[in-house]
C-alpha positions in Angstrom: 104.8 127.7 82.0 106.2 126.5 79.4 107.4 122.8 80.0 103.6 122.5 81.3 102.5 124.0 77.5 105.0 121.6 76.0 103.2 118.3 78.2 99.9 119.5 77.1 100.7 120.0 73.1 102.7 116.6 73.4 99.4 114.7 75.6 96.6 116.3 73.6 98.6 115.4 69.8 99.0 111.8 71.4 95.2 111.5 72.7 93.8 113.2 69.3 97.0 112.2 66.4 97.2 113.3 63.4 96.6 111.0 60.0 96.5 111.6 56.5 93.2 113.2 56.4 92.8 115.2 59.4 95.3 117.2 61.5 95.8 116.4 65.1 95.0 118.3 68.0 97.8 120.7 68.2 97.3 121.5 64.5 93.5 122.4 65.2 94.2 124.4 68.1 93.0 122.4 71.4 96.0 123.4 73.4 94.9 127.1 73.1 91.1 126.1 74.2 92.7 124.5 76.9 93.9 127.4 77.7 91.0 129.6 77.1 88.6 127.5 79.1 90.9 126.8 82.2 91.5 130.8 82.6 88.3 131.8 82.3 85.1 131.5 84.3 84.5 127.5 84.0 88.4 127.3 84.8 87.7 129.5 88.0 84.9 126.9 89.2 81.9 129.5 89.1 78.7 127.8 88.8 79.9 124.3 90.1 79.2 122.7 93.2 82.6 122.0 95.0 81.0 122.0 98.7 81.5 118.6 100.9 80.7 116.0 101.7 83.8 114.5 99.9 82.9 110.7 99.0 84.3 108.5 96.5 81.8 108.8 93.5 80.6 105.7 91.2 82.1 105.3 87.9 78.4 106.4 86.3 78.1 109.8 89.0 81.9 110.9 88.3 84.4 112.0 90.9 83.9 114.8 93.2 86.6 117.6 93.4 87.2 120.0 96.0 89.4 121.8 93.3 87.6 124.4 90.5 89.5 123.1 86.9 91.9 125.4 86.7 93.4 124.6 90.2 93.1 121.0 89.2 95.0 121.4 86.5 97.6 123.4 87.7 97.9 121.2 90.6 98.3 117.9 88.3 100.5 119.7 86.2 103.2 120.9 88.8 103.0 116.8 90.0 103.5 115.7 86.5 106.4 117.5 85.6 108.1 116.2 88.7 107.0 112.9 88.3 108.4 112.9 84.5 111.5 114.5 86.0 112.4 111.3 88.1 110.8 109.1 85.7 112.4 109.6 82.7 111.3 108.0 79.2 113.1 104.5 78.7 116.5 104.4 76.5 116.5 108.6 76.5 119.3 111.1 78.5 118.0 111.6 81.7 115.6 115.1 81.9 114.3 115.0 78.5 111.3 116.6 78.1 108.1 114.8 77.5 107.3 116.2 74.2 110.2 114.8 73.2 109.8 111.4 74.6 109.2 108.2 71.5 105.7 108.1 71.0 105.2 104.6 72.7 107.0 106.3 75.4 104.4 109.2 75.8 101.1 106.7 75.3 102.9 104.5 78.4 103.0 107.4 80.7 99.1 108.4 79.8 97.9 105.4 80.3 99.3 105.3 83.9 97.5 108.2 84.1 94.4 107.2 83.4 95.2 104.2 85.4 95.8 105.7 88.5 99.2 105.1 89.2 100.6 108.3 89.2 100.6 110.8 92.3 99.6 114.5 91.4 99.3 115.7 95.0 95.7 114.9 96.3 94.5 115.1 92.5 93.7 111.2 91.5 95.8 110.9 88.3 92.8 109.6 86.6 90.7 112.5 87.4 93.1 114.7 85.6 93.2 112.5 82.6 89.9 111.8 82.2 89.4 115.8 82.2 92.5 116.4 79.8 91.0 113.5 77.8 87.3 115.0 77.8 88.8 118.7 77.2 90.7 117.4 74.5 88.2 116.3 72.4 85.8 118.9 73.3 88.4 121.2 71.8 88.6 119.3 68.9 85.2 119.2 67.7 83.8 122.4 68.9 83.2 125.9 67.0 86.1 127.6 66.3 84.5 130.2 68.0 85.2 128.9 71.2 88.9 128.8 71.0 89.9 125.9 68.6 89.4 123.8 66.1 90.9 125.7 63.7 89.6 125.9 60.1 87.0 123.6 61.2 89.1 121.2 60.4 86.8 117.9 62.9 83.6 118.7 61.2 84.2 116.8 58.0 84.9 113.4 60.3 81.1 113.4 61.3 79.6 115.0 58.5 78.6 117.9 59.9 79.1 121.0 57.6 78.6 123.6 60.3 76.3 126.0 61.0 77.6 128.6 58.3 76.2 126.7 55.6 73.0 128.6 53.9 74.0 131.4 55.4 74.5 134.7 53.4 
């Protein structure tokens, strides 16, 4: 919905910010790969083992989850907004949106995320990060023909001129 679109623009423009060279994420698309990836088949879970036995992974072999990405996500997501809903950003009117929480404000919340002191209904808080987090870049330096980075606009940051060039 969306005050979940409005979380993810504000997260992935705070994980990936803009500067005076290069935009940010929201301004090369990421949100919409988001998008495109957790509503289609990868998003749906096909092709990735979700059976048992459910044991705490090792930081090198990842966590296990029972959920397929999109249902992660969505599941994270409906637990974040309540969460931000009772938490409130410091010194604002109760209920105001993340997106429009002080930056500082934002970065504070995230990194509870990723350091597992939130409660997203079963979903560890830093599994969703570290997915948001690794789907965020992704977004940002793929081809734009997978959903984002508009204009190409992450290629110049690691030299890399693309896959156009010396092409007719």
């Amino acid at each position: 919905d969306a005050a979940e679109a409005r979380f993810i623009e504000a997260a992935c423009e705070r994980l990936i910010p803009a500067d005076a060279r290069v935009p940010g994420a929201l301004a090369a698309g990421v949100p919409r790969y988001l998008d495109h990836h957790l509503g289609g088949a990868w998003g749906a879970g096909e092709n990735l083992y979700r059976h048992g036995p459910w044991q705490p992974g090792t930081p090198a072999s990842g966590q296990p989850s029972r959920y397929a990405p999109a249902v992660l996500f969505r599941t994270a997501l409906s637990a974040v907004r309540r969460d931000l809903k009772e938490r409130g950003a410091p010194g604002t009117p109760d209920e105001t949106p993340f997106d429009e929480w002080p930056a500082a404000s934002q970065d504070s919340y995230l990194q509870l995320l990723a350091a597992g002191a939130v409660n997203l209904d079963g979903v560890p808080s830093t599994v969703f990060f570290q997915m948001l987090l690794g789907m965020t870049v992704e977004g940002f330096f793929s081809d734009p023909r997978f959903g984002s980075t508009r204009d190409r606009v992450a290629w110049p940051m690691h030299g890399f001129p693309g896959a156009h060039v010396g092409l007719s």
